[in-house]
N, C-alpha and C positions, 0 to 999 in steps of 0.2 A: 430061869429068867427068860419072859418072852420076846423073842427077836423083834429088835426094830424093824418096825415097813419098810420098803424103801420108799424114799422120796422121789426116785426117778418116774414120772410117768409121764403119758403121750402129749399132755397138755404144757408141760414144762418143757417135755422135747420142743416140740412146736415153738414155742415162746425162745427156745434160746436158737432157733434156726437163724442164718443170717437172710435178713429180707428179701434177696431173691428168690432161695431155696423158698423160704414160708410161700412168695408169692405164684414159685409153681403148682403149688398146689392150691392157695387161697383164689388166686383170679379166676381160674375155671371156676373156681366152685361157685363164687358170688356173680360169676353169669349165668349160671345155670338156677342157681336160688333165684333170682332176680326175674328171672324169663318163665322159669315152670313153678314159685313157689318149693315150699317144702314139701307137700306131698309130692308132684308131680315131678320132681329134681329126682335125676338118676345119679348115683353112686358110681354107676358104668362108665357113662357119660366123663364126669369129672376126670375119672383116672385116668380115659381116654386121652383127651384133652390135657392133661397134665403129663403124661407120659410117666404115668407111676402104676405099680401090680398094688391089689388089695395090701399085699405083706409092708409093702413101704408103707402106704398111708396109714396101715394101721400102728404103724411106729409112733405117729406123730397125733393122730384122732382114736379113739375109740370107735366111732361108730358114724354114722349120716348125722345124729344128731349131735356129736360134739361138734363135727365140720361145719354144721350150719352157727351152731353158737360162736366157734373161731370166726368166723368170715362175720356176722353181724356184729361183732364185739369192734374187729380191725375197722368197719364201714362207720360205726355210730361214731368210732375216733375218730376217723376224717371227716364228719360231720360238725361237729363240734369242734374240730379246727377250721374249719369253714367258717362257726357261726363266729368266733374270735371275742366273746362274751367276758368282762372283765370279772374279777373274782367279784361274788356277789357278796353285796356288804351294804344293804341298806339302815340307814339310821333313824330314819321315821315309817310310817306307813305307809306313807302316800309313796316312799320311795321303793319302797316295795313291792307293791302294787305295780308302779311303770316301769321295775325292772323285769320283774315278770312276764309285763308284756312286751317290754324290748325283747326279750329270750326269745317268747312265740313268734314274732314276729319274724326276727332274723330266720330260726328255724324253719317257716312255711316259704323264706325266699331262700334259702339254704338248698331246701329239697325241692322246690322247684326248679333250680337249676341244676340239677343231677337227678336226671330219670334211674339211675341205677340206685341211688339211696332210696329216691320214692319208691322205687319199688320194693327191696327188701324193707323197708317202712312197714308195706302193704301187709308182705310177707307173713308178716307177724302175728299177724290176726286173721291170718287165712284158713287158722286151725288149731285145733287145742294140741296138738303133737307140736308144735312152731311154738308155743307159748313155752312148752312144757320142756324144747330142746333148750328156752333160755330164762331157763326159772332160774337161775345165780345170777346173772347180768341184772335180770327186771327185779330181782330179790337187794342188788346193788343199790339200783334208783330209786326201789322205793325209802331206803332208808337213805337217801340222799333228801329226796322230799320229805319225810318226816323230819331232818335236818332244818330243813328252810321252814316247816311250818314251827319247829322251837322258837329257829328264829324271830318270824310274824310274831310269836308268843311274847317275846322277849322285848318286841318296841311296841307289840301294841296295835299291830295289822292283823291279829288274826285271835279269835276266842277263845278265855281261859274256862267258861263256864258248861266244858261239858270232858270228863276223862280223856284223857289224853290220848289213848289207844283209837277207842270209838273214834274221835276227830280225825284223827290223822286215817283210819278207815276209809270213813265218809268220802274225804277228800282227798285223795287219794284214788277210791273208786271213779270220784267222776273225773277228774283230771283224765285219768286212762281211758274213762269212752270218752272224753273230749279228744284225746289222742286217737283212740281206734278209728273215731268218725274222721276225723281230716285224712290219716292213714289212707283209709278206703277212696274218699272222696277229693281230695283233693287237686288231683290230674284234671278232673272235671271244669273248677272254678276258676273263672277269672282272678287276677291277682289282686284286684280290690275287692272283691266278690270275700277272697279268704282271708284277709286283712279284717273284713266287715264283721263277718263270722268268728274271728278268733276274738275279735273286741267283745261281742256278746255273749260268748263263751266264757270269758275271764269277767266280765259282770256278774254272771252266774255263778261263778264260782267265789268272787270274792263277796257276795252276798250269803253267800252261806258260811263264810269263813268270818268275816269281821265281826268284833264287838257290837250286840246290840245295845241300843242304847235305852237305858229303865229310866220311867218317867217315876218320880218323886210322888 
């Protein structure tokens, strides 16, 4: 008979530490993420700062890229307590639509008032090794968004006449360089400036997304 795995590993340690232990190790690290990026973020560094040897950290991380994935997971949860977005539950289209853009919106004043989230934002897309440390998290949201686009399905905000897969693709794809370009840019713009842009962005998007309408 083949032995059961164990269940115990670095990620579940981490997870059951009591929050100030996690946050000796988590706060250096999402300044050092935040300041150099993921390439240029040293493992040294952290430990330094944390006052822990490779052998402890690695009790609790596997690697630079699990540390980077613990600390942006912890960050986007304080973001989204930040944004304080009521459970989304729209009942027609049109409700849909402005909750959506209630979301972005909160969001772009969210992360403008925390340069440390802006920047692990940034982070993210600063390289395919940063994408690829948080393929289960972005694997999470994107089937969070295929959620909400059933939803759209389901009253009527968004189109049944093309596979379901490919849609949810499509939109999906652009949503996330909608995200990647504010990501990068957004330190840049004034706050009406990215209010203006995130409105014309969600036109674009829900232009490809709503029912066309066939003339008789």
């Amino acid at each position: 008979m083949a032995k059961e795995k164990s269940k115990d590993t670095p990620q579940l340690r981490l997870k059951a530490l009591a929050p100030e232990k996690k946050a000796q190790l988590l706060d250096p690290a999402e300044k050092e993420f935040a300041s150099k990026g993921f390439i240029g973020a040293s493992l040294n560094n952290i430990l330094r700062e944390a006052g822990m040897s490779k052998g402890q950290a690695y009790y609790y991380v596997e690697n630079k890229a699990d540390l980077y994935s613990a600390v942006c997971e912890r960050a986007f949860h304080r973001l989204f307590k930040k944004i304080e977005t009521s459970e989304f539950s729209p009942q027609t289209p049109e409700e849909f639509w402005r909750d959506i853009q209630i979301f972005c919106e909160r969001l772009i004043v969210a992360l403008n008032g925390d340069e440390t989230l802006s920047a692990l934002g940034r982070s993210v897309y600063d390289s395919k090794q940063a994408e690829e440390a948080l393929s289960e998290p972005l694997s999470r949201l994107q089937i969070q968004f295929n959620q909400w686009v059933e939803l759209g399905q389901l009253i009527g905000a968004i189109r049944k006449d093309i596979p379901s897969d490919l849609l949810q693709a499509i939109l999906f794809g652009v949503f996330k360089e909608i995200d990647r370009w504010f990501a990068t840019n957004l330190s840049k713009l004034e706050n009406s400036e990215a209010m203006r842009l995130n409105a014309l962005s969600l036109e674009l998007l829900r232009s490809l997304a709503e029912p066309k309408q066939t003339s008789n």
